[in-house]
C-alpha positions in Angstrom: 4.2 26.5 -17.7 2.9 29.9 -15.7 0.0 31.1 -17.0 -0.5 34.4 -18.3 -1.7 37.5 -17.0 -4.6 39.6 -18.0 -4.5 43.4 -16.1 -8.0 44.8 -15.6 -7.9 48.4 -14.5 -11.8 49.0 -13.7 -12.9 52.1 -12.1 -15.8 55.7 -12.8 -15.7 57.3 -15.8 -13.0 60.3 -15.7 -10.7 59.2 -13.0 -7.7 58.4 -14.7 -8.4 54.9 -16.3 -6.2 55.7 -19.5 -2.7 57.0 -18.8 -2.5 54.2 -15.9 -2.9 51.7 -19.0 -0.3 53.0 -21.4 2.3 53.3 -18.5 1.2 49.4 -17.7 1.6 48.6 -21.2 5.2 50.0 -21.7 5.9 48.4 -18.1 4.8 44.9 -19.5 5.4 45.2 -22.8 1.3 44.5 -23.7 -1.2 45.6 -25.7 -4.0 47.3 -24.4 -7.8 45.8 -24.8 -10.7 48.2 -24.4 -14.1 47.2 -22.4 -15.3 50.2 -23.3 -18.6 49.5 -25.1 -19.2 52.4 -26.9 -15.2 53.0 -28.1 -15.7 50.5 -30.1 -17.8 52.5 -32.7 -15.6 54.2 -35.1 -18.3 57.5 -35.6 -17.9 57.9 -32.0 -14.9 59.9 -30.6 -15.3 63.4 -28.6 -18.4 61.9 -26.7 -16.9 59.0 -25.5 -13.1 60.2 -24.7 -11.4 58.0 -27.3 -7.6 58.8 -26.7 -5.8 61.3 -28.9 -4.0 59.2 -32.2 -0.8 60.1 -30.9 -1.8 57.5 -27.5 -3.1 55.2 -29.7 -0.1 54.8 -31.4 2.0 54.6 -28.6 0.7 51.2 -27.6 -2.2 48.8 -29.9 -5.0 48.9 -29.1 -8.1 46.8 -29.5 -11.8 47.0 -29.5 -11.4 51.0 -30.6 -13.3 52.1 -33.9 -13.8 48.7 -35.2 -17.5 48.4 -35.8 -20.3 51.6 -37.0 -22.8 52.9 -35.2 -25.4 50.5 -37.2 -23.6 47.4 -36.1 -25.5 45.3 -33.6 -22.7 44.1 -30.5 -23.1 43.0 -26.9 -21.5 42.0 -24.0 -21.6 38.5 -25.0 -20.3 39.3 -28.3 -17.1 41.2 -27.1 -16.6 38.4 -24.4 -15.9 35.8 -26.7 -14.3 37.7 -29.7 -11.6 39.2 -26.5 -10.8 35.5 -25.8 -10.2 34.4 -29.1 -7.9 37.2 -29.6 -6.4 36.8 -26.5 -5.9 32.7 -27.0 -3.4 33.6 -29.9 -2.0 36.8 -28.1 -0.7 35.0 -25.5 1.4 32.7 -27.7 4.0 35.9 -27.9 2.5 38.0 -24.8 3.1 37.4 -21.2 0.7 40.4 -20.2 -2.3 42.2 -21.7 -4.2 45.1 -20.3 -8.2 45.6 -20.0 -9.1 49.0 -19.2 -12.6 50.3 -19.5 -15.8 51.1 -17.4 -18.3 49.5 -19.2 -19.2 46.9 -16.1 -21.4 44.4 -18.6 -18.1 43.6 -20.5 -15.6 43.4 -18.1 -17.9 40.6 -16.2 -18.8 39.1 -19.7 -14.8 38.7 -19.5 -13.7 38.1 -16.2 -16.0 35.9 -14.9 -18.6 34.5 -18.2 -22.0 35.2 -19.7 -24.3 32.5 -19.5 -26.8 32.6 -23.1 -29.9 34.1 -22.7 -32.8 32.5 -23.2 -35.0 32.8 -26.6 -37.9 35.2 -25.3 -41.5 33.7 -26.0 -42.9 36.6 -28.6 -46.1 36.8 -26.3 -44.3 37.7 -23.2 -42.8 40.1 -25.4 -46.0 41.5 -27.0 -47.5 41.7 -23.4 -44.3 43.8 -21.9 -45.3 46.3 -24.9 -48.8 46.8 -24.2 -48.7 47.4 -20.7 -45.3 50.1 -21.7 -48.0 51.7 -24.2 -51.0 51.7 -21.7 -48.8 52.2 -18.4 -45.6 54.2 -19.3 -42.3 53.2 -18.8 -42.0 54.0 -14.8 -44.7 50.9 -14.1 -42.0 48.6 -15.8 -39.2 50.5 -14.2 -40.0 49.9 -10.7 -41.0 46.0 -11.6 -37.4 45.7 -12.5 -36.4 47.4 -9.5 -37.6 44.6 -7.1 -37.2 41.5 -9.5 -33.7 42.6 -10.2 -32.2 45.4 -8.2 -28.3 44.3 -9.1 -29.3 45.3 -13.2 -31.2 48.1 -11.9 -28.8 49.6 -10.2 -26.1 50.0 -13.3 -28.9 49.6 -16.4 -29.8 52.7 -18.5 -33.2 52.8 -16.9 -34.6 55.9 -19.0 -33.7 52.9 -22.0 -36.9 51.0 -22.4 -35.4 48.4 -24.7 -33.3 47.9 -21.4 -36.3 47.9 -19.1 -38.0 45.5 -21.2 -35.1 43.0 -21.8 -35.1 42.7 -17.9 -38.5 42.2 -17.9 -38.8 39.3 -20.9 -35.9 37.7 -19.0 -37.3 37.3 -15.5 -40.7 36.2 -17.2 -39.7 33.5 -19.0 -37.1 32.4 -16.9 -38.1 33.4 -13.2 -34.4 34.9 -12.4 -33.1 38.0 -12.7 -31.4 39.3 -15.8 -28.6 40.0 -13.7 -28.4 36.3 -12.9 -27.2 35.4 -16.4 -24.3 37.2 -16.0 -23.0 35.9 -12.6 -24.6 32.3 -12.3 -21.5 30.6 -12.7 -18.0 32.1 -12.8 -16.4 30.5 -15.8 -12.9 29.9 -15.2 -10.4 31.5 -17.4 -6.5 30.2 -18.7 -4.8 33.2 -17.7 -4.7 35.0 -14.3 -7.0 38.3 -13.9 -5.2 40.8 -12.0 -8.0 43.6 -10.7 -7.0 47.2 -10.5 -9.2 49.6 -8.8 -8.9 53.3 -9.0 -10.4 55.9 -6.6 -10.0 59.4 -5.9 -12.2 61.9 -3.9 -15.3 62.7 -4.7 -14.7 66.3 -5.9 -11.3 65.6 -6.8 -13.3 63.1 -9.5 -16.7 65.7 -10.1 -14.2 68.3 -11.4 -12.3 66.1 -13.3 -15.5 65.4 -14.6 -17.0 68.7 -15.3 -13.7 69.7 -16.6 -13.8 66.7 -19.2 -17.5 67.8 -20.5 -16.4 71.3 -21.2 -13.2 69.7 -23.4 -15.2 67.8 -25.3 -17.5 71.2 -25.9 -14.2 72.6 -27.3 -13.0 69.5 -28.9 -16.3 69.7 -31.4 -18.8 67.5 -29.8 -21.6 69.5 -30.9 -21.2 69.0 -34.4 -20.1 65.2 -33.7 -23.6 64.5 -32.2 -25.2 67.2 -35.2 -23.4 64.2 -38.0 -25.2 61.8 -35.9 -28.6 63.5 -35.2 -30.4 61.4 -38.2 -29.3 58.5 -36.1 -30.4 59.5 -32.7 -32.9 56.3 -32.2 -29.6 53.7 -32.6 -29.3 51.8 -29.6 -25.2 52.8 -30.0 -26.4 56.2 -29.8 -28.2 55.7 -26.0 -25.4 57.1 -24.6 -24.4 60.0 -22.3 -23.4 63.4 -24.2 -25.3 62.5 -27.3 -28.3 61.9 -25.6 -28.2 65.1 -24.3 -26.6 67.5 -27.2 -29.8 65.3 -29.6 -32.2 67.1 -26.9 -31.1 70.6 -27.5 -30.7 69.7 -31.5 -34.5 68.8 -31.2 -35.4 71.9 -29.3 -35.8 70.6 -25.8 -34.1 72.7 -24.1 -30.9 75.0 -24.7 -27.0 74.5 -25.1 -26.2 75.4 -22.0 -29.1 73.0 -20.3 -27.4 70.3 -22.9 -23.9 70.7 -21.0 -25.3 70.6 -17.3 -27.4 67.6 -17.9 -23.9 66.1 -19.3 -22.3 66.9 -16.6 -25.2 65.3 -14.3 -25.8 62.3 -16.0 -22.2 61.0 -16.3 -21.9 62.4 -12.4 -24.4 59.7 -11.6 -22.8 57.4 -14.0 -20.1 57.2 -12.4 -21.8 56.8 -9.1 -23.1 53.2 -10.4 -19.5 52.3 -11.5 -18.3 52.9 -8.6 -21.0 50.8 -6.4 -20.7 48.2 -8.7 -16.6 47.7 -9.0 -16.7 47.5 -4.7 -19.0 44.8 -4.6 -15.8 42.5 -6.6 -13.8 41.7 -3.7 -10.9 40.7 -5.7 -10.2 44.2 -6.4 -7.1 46.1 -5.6 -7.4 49.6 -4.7 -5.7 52.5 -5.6 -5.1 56.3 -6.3 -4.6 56.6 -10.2 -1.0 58.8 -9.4 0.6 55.6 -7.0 1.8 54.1 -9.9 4.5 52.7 -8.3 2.6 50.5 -5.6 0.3 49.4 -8.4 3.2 48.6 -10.8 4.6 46.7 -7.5 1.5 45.2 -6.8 1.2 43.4 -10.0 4.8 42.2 -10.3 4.8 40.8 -6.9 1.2 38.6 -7.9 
């Protein structure tokens, strides 16, 4: 019996990830599975481009809306609730389509998450003192030579990031990073890798263009319903982060949207280093539909 075929389409945030995955869906007659890690919460929407209801119902979708803000999820969480739901999906499904940018989940996914190791609570005390009496740029540039591969894609302005690192590499001697690429588990369906790339402006105005439609979509008062919240992990992310900083008085509005802009400009900037270094990937411009379309039929 062939196996079946899982469609990852990875690629920076803005360049085109979702319509390519609704046309892929209709093409292979799939359902479409999110690795987008902050989607998944259901308070969530204008901030993190969750499509319009009208997509959503054109094909199902999983792994959008299903948990709150206050729910504690991770990437090794999502990786095996996707395969149990993919184990049964595949009894009726020849194809199903991953689409997404968060890089931690589509590795927990394609290639396995070894557990982490239970973190001694003195290791864990120390890492705290030394971020009290040393500030968080010390820890920073520690992870930065233990573990450059987590550094380069981790939240470092996070410190519950920066200190997970840390805890890791001190109790196990290995980098964080390690844990998610020690072994490459191997999967019973076939992982088909689709890379899209455009220009660099061509992608920083789609950006910038994306930002000032989620202005006009509401975000402001999205992030105002969420302010109370602001110290949630969930809520770490780019747009709140900055809209909570002009709701606190930090700086103004317009400062807000520029530093949104910026930060999910560099955001993107780690996807994009980290999707090249998977060799596996097939590359593409978002609009050649037809070569990708061709592409996966012919695998």
């Amino acid at each position: 019996m062939n196996k079946k075929n899982l469609i990852v389409i990875v690629g920076p945030t803005g360049i085109g990830k979702t319509d390519l995955s609704l046309h892929l869906a209709q093409t292979f007659n799939s359902e479409i599975f999110s690795s987008d890690s902050r989607q998944i919460y259901r308070e969530m929407n204008i901030g993190t481009a969750v499509p319009e209801p009208e997509v959503l119902e054109s094909a199902k979708h999983h792994f959008i809306g299903e948990l709150s803000i206050h729910d504690y999820y991770n990437a090794s969480m999502y990786e095996q609730e996707v395969l149990k739901r993919l184990e049964n999906y595949y009894k009726t499904h020849d194809y199903a389509v991953m689409v997404g940018g968060s890089m931690l989940y589509i590795d927990a996914v394609c290639k396995g998450i070894d557990e982490l190791p239970t973190v001694d609570p003195m290791i864990r005390e120390g890492l705290m003192k030394r971020l009290q009496a040393e500030g968080i740029e010390s820890l920073r540039q520690e992870v930065k030579i233990v573990d450059p591969d987590y550094y380069a894609i981790a939240d470092i302005k996070n410190p519950k990031r920066i200190l997970k690192a840390l805890e890791v590499f001190q109790m196990t001697g290995k980098p964080y990073s390690s844990f998610r690429t020690e072994s490459i588990k191997e999967r019973p369906f076939n992982i088909i890798k689709i890379g899209l790339r455009r220009d660099r402006d061509e992608l920083y105005d789609r950006i910038n263009h994306r930002v000032d439609l989620m202005m006009q979509q509401g975000l402001l008062d999205e992030a105002k319903k969420l302010y109370l919240n602001k110290d949630l992990n969930s809520l770490n992310t780019v747009g709140y982060k900055e809209i909570f900083g002009y709701l606190s008085g930090e700086f103004d509005l317009e400062e807000a949207v520029r530093l949104i802009k910026r930060n999910t400009r560099h955001y993107a900037k780690k996807q994009i280093a980290w999707f090249k270094k998977d060799l596996s990937t097939k590359w593409f411009h978002p609009d050649d539909v037809e070569s990708i379309t061709g592409y996966i039929k012919s695998i």
